[in-house]
mmCIF file as gemmi writes it, N, C-alpha and C atoms, coordinates in Angstrom:
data_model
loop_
_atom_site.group_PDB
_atom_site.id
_atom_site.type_symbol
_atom_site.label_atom_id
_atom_site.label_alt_id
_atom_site.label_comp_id
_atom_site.label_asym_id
_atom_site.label_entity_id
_atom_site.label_seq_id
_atom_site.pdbx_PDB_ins_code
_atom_site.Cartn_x
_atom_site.Cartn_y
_atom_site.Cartn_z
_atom_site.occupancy
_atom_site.B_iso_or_equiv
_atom_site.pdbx_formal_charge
_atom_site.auth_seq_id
_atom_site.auth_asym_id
_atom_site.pdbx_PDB_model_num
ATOM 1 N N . UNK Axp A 1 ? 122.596 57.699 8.291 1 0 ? 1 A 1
ATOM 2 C CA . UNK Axp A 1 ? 122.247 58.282 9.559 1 0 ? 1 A 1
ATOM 3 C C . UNK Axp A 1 ? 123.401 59.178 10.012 1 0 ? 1 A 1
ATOM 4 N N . UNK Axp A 2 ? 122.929 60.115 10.599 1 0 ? 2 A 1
ATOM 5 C CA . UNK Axp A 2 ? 124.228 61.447 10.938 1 0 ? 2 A 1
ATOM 6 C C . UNK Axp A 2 ? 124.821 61.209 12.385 1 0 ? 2 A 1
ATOM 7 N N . UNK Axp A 3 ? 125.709 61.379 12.198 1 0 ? 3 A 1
ATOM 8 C CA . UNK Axp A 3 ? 126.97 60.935 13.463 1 0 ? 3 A 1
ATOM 9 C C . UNK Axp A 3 ? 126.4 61.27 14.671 1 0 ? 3 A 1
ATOM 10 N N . UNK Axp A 4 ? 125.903 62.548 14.646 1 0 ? 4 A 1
ATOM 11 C CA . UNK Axp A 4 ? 125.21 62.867 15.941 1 0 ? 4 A 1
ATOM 12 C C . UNK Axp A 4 ? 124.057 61.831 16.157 1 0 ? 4 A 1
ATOM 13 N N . UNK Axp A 5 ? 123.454 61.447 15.913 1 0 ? 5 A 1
ATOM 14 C CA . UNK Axp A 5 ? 121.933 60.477 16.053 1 0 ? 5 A 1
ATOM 15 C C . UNK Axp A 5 ? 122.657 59.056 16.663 1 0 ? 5 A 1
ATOM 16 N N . UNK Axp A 6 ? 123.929 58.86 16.68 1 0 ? 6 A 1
ATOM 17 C CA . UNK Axp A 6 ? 124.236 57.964 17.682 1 0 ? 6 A 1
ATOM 18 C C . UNK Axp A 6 ? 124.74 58.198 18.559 1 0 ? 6 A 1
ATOM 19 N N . UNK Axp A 7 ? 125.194 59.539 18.847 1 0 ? 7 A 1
ATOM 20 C CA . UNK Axp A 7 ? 125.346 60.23 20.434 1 0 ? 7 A 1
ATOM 21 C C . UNK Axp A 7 ? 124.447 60.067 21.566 1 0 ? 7 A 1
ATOM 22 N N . UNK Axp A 8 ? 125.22 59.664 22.703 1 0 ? 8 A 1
ATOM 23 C CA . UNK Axp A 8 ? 124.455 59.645 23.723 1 0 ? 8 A 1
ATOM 24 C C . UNK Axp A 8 ? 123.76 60.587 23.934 1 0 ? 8 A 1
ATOM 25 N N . UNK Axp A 9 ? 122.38 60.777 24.588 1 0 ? 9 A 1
ATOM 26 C CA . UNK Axp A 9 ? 121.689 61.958 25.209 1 0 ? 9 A 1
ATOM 27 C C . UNK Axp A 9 ? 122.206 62.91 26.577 1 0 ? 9 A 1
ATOM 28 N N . UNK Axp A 10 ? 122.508 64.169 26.233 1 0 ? 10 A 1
ATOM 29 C CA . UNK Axp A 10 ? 122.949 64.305 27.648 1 0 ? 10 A 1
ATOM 30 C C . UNK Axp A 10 ? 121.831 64.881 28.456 1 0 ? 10 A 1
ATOM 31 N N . UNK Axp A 11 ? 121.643 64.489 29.592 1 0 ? 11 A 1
ATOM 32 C CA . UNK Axp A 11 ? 121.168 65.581 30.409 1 0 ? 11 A 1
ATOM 33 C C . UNK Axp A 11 ? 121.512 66.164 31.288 1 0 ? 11 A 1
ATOM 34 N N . UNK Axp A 12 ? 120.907 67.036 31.468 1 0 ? 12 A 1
ATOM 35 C CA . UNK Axp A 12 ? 121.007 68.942 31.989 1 0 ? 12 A 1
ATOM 36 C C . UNK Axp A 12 ? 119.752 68.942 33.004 1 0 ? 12 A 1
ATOM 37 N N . UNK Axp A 13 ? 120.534 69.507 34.148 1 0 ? 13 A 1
ATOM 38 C CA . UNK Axp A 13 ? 119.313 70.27 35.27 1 0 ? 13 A 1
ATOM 39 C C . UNK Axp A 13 ? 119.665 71.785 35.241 1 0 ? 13 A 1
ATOM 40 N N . UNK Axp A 14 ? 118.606 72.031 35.335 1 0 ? 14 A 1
ATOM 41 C CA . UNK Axp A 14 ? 118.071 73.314 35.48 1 0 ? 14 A 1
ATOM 42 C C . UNK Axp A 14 ? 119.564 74.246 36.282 1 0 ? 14 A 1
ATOM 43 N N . UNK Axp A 15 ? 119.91 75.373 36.318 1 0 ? 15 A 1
ATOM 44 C CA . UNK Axp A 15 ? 120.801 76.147 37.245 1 0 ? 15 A 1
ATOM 45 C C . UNK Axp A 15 ? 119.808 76.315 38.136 1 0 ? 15 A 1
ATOM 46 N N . UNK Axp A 16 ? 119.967 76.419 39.217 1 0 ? 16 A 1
ATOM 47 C CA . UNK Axp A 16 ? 119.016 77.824 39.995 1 0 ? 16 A 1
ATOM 48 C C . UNK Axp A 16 ? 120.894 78.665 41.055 1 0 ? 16 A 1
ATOM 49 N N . UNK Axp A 17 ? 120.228 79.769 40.83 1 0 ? 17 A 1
ATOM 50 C CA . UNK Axp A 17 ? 121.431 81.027 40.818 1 0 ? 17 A 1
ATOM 51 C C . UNK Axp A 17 ? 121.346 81.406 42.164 1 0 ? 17 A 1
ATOM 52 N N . UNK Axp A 18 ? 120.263 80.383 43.249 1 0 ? 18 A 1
ATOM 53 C CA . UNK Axp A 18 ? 120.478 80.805 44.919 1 0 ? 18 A 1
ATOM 54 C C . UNK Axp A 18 ? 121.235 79.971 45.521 1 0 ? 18 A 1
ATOM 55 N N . UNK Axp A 19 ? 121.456 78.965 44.915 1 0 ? 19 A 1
ATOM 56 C CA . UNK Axp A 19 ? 122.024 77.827 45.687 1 0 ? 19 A 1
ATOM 57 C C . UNK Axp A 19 ? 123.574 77.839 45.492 1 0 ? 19 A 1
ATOM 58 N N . UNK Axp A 20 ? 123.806 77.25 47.089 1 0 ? 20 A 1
ATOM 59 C CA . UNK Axp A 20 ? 125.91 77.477 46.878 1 0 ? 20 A 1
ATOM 60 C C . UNK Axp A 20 ? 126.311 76.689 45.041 1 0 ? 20 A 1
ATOM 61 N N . UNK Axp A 21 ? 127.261 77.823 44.741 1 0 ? 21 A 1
ATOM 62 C CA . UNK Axp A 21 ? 128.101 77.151 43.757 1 0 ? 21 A 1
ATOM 63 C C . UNK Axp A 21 ? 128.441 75.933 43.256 1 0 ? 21 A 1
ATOM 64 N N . UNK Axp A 22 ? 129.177 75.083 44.479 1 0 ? 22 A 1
ATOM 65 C CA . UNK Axp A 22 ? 129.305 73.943 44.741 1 0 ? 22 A 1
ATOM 66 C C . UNK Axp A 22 ? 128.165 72.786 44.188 1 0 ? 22 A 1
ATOM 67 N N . UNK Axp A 23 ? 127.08 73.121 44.51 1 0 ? 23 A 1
ATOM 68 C CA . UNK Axp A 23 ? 126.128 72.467 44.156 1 0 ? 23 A 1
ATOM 69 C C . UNK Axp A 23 ? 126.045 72.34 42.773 1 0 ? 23 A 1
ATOM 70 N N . UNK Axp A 24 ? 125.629 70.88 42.109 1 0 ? 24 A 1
ATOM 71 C CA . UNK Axp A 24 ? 125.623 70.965 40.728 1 0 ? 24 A 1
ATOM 72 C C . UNK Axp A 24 ? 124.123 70.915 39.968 1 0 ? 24 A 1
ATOM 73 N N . UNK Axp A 25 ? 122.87 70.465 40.812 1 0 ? 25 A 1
ATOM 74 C CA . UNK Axp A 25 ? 121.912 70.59 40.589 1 0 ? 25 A 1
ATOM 75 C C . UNK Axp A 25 ? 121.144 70.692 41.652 1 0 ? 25 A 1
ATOM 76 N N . UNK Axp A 26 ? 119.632 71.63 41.958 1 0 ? 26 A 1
ATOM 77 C CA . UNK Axp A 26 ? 118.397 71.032 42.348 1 0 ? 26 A 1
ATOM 78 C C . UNK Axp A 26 ? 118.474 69.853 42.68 1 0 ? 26 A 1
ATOM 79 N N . UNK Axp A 27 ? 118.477 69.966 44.284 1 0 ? 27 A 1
ATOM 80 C CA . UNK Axp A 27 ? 118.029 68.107 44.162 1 0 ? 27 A 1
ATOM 81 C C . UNK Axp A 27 ? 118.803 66.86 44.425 1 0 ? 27 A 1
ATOM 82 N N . UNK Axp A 28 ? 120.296 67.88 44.388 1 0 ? 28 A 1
ATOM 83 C CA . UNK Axp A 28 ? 121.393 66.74 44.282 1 0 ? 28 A 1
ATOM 84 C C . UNK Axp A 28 ? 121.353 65.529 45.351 1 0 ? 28 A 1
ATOM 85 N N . UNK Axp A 29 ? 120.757 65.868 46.842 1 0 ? 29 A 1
ATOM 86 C CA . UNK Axp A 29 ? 120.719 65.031 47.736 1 0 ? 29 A 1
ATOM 87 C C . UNK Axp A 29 ? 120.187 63.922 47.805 1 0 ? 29 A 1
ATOM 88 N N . UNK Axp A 30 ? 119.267 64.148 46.789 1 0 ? 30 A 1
ATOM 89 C CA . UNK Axp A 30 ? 117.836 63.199 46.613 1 0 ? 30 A 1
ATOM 90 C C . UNK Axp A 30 ? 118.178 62.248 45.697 1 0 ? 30 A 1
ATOM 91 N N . UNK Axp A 31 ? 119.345 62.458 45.078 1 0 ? 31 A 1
ATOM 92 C CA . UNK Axp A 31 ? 119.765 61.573 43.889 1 0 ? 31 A 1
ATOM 93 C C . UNK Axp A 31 ? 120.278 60.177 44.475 1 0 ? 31 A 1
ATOM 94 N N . UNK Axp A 32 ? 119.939 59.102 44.214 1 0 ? 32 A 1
ATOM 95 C CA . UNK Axp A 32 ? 120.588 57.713 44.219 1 0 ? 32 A 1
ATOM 96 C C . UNK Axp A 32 ? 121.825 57.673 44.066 1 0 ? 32 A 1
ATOM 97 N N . UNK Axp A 33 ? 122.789 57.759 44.965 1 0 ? 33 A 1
ATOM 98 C CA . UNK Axp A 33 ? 123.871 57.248 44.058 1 0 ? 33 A 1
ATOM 99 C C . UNK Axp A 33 ? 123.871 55.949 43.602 1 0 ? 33 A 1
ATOM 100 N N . UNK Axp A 34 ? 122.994 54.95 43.73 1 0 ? 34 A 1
ATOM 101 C CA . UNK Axp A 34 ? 123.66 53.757 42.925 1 0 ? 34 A 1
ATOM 102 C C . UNK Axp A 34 ? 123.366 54.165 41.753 1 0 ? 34 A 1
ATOM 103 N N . UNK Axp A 35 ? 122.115 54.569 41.303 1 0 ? 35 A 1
ATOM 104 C CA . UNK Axp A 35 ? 121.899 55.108 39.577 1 0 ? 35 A 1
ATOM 105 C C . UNK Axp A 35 ? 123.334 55.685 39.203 1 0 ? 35 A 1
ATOM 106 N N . UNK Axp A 36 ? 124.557 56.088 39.647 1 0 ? 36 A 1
ATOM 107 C CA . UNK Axp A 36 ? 125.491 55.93 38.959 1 0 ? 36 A 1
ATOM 108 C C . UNK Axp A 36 ? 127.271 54.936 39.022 1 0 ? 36 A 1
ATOM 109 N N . UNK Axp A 37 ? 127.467 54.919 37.562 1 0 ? 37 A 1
ATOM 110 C CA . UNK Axp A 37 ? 128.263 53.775 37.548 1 0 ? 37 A 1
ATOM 111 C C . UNK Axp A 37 ? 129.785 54.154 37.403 1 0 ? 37 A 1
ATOM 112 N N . UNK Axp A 38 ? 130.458 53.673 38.516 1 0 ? 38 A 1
ATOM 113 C CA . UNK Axp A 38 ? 132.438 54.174 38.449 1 0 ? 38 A 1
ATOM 114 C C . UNK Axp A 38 ? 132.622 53.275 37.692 1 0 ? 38 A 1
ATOM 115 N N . UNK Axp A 39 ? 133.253 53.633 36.486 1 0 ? 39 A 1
ATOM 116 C CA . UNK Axp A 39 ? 133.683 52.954 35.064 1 0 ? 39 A 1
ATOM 117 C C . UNK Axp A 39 ? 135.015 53.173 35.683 1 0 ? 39 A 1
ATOM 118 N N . UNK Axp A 40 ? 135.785 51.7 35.662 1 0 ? 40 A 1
ATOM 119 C CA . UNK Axp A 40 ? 137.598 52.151 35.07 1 0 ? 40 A 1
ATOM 120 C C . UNK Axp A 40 ? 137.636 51.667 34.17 1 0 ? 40 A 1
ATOM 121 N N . UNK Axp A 41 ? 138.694 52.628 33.126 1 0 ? 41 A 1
ATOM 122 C CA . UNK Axp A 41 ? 139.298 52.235 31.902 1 0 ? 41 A 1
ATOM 123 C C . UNK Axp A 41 ? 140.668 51.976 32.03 1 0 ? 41 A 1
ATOM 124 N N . UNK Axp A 42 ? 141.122 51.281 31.841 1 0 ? 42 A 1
ATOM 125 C CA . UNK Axp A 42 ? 142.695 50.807 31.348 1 0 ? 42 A 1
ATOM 126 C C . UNK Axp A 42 ? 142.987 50.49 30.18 1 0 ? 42 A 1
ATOM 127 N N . UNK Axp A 43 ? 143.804 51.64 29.745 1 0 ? 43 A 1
ATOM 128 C CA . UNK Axp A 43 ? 143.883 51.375 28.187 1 0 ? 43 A 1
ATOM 129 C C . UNK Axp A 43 ? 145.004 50.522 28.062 1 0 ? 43 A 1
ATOM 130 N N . UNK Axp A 44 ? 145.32 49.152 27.354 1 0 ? 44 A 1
ATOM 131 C CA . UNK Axp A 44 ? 146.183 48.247 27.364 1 0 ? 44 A 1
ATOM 132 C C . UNK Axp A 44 ? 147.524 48.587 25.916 1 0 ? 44 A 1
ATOM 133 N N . UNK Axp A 45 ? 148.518 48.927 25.741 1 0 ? 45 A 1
ATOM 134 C CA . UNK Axp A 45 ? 149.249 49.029 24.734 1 0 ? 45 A 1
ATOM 135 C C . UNK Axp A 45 ? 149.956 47.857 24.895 1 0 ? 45 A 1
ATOM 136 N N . UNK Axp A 46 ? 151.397 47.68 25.157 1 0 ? 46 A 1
ATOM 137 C CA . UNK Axp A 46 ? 151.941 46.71 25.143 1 0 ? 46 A 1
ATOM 138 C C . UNK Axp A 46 ? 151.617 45.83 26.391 1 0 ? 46 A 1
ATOM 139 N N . UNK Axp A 47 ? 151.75 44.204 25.782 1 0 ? 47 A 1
ATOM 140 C CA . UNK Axp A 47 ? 151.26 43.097 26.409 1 0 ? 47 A 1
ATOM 141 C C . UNK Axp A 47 ? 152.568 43.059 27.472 1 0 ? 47 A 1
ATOM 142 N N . UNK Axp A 48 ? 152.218 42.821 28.726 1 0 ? 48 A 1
ATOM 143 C CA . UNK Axp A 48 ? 153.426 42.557 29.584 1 0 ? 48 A 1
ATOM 144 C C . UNK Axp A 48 ? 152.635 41.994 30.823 1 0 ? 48 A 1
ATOM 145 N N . UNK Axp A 49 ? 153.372 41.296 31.684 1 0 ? 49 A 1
ATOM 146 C CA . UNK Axp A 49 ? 152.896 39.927 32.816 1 0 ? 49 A 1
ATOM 147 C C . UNK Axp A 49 ? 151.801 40.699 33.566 1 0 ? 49 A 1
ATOM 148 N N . UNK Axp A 50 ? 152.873 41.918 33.95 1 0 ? 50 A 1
ATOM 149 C CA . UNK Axp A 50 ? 152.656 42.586 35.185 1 0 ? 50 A 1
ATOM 150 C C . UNK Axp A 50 ? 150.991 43.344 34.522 1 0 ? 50 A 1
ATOM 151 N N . UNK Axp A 51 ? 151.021 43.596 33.576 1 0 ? 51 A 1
ATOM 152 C CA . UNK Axp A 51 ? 149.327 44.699 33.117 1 0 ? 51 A 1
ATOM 153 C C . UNK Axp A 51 ? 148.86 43.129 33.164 1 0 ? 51 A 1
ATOM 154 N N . UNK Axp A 52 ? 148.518 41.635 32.547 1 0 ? 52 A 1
ATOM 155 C CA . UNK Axp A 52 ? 148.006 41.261 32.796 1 0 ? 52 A 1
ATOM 156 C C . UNK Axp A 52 ? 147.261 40.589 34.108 1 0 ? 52 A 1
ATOM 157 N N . UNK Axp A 53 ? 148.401 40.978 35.085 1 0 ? 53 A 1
ATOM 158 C CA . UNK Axp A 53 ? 147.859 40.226 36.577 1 0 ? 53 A 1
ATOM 159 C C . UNK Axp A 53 ? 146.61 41.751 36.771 1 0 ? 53 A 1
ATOM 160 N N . UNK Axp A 54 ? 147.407 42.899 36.889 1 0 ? 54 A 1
ATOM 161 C CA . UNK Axp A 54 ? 146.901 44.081 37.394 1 0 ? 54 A 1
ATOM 162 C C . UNK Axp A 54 ? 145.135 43.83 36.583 1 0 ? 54 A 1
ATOM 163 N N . UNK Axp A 55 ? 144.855 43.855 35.255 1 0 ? 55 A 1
ATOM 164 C CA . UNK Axp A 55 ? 143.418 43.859 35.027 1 0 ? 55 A 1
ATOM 165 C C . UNK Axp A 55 ? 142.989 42.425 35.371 1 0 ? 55 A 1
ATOM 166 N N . UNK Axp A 56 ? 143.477 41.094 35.862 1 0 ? 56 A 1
ATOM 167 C CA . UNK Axp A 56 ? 142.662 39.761 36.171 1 0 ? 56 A 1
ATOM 168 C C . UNK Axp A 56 ? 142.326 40.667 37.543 1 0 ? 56 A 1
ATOM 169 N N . UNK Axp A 57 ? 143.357 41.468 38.506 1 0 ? 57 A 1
ATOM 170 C CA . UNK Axp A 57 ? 143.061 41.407 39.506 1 0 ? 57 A 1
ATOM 171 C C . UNK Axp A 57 ? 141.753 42.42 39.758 1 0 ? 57 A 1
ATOM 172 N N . UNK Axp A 58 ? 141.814 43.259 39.468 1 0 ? 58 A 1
ATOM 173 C CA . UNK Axp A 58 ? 140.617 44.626 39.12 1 0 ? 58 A 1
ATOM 174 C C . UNK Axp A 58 ? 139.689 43.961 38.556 1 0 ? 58 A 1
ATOM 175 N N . UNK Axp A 59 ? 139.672 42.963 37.639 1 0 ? 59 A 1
ATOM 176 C CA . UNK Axp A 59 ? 138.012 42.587 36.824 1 0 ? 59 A 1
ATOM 177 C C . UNK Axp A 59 ? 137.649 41.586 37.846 1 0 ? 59 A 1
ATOM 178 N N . UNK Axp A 60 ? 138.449 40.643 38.307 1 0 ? 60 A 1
ATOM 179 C CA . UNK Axp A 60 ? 137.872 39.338 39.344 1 0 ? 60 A 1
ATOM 180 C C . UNK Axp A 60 ? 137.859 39.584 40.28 1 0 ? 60 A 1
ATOM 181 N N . UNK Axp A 61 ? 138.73 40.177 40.895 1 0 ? 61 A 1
ATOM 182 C CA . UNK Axp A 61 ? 138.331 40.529 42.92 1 0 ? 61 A 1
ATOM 183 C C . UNK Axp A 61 ? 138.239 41.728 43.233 1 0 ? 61 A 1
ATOM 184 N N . UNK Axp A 62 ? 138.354 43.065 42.657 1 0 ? 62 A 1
ATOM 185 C CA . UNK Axp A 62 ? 138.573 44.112 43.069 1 0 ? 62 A 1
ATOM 186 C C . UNK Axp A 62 ? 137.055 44.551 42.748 1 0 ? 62 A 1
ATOM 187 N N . UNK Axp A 63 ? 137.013 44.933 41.749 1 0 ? 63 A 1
ATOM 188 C CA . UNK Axp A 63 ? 135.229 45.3 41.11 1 0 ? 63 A 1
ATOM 189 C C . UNK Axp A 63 ? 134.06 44.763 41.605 1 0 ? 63 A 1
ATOM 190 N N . UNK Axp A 64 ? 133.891 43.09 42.065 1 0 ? 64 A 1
ATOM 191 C CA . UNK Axp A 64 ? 132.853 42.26 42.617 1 0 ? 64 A 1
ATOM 192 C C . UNK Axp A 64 ? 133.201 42.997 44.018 1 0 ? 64 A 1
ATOM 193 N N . UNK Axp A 65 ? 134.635 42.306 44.712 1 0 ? 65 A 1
ATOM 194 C CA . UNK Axp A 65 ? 134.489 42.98 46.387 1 0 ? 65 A 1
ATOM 195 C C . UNK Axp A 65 ? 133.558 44.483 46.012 1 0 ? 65 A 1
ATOM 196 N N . UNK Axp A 66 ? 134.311 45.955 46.147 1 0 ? 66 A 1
ATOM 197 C CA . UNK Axp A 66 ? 133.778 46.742 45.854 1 0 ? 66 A 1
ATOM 198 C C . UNK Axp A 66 ? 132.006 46.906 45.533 1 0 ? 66 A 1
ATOM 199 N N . UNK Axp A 67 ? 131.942 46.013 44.883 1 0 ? 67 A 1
ATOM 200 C CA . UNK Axp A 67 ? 130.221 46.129 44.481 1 0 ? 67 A 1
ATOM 201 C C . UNK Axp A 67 ? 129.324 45.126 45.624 1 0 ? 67 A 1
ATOM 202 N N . UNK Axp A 68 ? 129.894 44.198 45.878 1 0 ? 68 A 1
ATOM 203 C CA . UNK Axp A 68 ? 129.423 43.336 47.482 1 0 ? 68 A 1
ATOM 204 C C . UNK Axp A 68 ? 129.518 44.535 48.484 1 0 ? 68 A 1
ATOM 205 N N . UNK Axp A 69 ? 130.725 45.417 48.702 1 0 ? 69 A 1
ATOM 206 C CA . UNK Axp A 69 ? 130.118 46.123 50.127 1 0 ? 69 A 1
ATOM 207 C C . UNK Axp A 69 ? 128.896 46.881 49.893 1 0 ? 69 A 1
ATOM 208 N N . UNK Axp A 70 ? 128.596 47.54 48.66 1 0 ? 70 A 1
ATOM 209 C CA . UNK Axp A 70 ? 127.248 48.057 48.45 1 0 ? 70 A 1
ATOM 210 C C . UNK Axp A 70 ? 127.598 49.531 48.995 1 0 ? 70 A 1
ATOM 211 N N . UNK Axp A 71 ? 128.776 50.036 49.783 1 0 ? 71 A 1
ATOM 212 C CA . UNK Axp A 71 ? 128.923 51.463 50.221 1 0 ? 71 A 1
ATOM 213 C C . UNK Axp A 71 ? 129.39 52.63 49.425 1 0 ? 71 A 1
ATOM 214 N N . UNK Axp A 72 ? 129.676 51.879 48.191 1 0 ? 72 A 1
ATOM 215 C CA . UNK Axp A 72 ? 130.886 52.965 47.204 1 0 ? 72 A 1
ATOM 216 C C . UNK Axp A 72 ? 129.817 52.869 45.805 1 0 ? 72 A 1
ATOM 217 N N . UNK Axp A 73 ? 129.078 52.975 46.095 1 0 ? 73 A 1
ATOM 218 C CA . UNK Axp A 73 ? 128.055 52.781 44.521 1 0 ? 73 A 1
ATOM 219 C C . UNK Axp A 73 ? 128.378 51.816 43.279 1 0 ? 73 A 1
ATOM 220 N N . UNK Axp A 74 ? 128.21 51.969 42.498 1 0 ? 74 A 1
ATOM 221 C CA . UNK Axp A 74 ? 128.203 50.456 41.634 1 0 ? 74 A 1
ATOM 222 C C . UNK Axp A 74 ? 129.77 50.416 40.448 1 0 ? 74 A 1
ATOM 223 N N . UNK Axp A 75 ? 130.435 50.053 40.826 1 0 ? 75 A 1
ATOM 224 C CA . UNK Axp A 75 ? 132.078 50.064 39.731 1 0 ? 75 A 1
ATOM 225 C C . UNK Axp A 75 ? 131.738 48.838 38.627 1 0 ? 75 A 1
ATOM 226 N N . UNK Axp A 76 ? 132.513 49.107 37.132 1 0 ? 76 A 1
ATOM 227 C CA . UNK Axp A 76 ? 132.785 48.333 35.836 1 0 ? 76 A 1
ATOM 228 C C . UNK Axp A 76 ? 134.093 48.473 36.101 1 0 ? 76 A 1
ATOM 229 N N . UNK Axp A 77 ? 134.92 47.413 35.15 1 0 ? 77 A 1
ATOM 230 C CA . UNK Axp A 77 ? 136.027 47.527 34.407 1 0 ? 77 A 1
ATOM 231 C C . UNK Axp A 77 ? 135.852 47.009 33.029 1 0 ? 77 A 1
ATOM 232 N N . UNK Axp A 78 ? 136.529 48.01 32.545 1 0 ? 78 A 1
ATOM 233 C CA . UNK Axp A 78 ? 136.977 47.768 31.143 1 0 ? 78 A 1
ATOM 234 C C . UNK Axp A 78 ? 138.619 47.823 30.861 1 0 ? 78 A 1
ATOM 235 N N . UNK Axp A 79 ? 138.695 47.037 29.627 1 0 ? 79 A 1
ATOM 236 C CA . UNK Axp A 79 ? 140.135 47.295 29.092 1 0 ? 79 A 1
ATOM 237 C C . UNK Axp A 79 ? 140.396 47.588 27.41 1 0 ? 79 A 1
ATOM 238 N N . UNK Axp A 80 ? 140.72 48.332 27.159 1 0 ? 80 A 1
ATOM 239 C CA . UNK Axp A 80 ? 140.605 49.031 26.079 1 0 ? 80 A 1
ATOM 240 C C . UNK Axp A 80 ? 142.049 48.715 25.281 1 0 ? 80 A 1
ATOM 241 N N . UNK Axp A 81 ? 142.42 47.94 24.138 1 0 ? 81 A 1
ATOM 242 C CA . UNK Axp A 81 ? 143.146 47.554 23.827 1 0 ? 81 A 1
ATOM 243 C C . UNK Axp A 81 ? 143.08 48.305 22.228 1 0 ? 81 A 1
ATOM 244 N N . UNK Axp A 82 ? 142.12 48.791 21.829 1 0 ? 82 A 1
ATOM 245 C CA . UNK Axp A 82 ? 142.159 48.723 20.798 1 0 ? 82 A 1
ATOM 246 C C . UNK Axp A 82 ? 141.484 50.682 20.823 1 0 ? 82 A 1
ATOM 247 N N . UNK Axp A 83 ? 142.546 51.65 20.645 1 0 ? 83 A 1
ATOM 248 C CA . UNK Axp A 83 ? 141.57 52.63 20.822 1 0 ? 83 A 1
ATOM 249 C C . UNK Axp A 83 ? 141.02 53.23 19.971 1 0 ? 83 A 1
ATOM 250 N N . UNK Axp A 84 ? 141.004 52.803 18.362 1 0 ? 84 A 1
ATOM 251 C CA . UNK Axp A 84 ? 139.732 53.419 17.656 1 0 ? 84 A 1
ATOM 252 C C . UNK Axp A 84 ? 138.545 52.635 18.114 1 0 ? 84 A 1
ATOM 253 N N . UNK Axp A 85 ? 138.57 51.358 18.885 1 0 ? 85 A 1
ATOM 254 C CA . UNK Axp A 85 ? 137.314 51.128 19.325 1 0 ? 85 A 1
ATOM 255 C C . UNK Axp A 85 ? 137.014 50.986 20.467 1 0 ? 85 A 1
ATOM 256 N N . UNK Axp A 86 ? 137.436 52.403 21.213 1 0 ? 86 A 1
ATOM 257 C CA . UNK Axp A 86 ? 137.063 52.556 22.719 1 0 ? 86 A 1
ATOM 258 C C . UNK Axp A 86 ? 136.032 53.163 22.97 1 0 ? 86 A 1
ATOM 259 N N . UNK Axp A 87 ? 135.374 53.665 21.884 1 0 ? 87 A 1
ATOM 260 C CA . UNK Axp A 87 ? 134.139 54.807 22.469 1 0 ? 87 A 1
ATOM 261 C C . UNK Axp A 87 ? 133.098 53.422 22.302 1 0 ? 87 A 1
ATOM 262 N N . UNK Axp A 88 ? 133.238 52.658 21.476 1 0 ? 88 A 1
ATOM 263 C CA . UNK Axp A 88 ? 132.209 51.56 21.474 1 0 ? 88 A 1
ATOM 264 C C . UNK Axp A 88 ? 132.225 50.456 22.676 1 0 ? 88 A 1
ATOM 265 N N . UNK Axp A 89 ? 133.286 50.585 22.928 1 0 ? 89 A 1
ATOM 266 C CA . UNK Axp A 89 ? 133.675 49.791 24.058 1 0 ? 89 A 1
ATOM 267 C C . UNK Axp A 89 ? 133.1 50.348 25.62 1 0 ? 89 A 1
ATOM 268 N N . UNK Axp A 90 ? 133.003 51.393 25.719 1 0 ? 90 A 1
ATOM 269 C CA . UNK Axp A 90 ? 132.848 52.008 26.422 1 0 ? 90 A 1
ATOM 270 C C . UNK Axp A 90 ? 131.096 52.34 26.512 1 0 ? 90 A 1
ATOM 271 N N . UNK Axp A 91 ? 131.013 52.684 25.507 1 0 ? 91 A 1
ATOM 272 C CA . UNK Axp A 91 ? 129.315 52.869 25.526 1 0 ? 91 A 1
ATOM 273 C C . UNK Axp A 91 ? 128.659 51.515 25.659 1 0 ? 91 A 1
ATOM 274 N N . UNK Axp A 92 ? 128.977 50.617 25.036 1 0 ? 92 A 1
ATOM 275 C CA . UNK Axp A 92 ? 128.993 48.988 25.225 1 0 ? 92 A 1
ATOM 276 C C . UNK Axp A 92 ? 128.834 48.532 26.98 1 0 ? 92 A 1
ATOM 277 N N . UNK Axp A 93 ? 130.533 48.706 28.065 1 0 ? 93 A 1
ATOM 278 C CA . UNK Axp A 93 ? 129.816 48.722 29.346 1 0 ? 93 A 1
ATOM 279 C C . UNK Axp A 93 ? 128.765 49.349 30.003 1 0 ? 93 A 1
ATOM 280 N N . UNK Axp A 94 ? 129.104 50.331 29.077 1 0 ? 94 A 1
ATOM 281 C CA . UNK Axp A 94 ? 127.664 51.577 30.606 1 0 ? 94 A 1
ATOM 282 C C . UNK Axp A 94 ? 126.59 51.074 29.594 1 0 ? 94 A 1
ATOM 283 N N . UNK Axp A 95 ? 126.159 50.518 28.759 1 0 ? 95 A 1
ATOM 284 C CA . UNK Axp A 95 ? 124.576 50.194 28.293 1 0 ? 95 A 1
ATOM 285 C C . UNK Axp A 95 ? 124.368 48.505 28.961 1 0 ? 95 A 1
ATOM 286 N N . UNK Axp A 96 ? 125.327 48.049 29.26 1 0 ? 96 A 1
ATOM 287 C CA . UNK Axp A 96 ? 125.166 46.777 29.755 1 0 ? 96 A 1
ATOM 288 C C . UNK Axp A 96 ? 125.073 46.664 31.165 1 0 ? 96 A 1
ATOM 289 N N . UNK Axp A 97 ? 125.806 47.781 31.731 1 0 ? 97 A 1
ATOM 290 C CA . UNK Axp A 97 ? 125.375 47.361 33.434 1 0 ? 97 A 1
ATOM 291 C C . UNK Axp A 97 ? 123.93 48.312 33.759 1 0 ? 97 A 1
């Protein structure tokens, strides 16, 4: 199977050439923001106290609070330790939430 055929799909809206610049699609207002997801990545190299408190604290209280107020749209964390296998890692959270 060819490398591309496991690429994500992207999609594309339409331009329209009247609307301010700024704007990134038709429609944008109408869009949900919860349909999208604030991914953090922290890529982990060396093991040390202080990176491990920082991601317990971001995966256990920071990400749930955040997603309980319901005002900031929907946040993941990830931690990426290993980066030839971050794109899997990564496609891995956003197909799971």
């Amino acid at each position: 199977m060819a490398e591309d055929e496991h690429a994500p799909k992207t999609m594309r809206y339409p331009r329209d050439p009247s609307l301010d610049p700024q704007l990134v699609w038709k429609g944008k207002d109408e869009q949900d923001p919860a349909d999208l997801l604030n991914l953090i990545v922290e890529v982990t190299g060396e093991k040390k106290k202080d990176k491990a408190a920082k991601v317990a604290t971001a995966h256990s209280l920071w990400v749930p609070a955040i997603n309980n107020h319901g005002g900031f749209g929907r946040w993941a964390f990830i931690e990426i330790s290993d980066p030839w296998d971050a794109q899997k890692t990564i496609r891995a959270a956003v197909n799971d939430d």
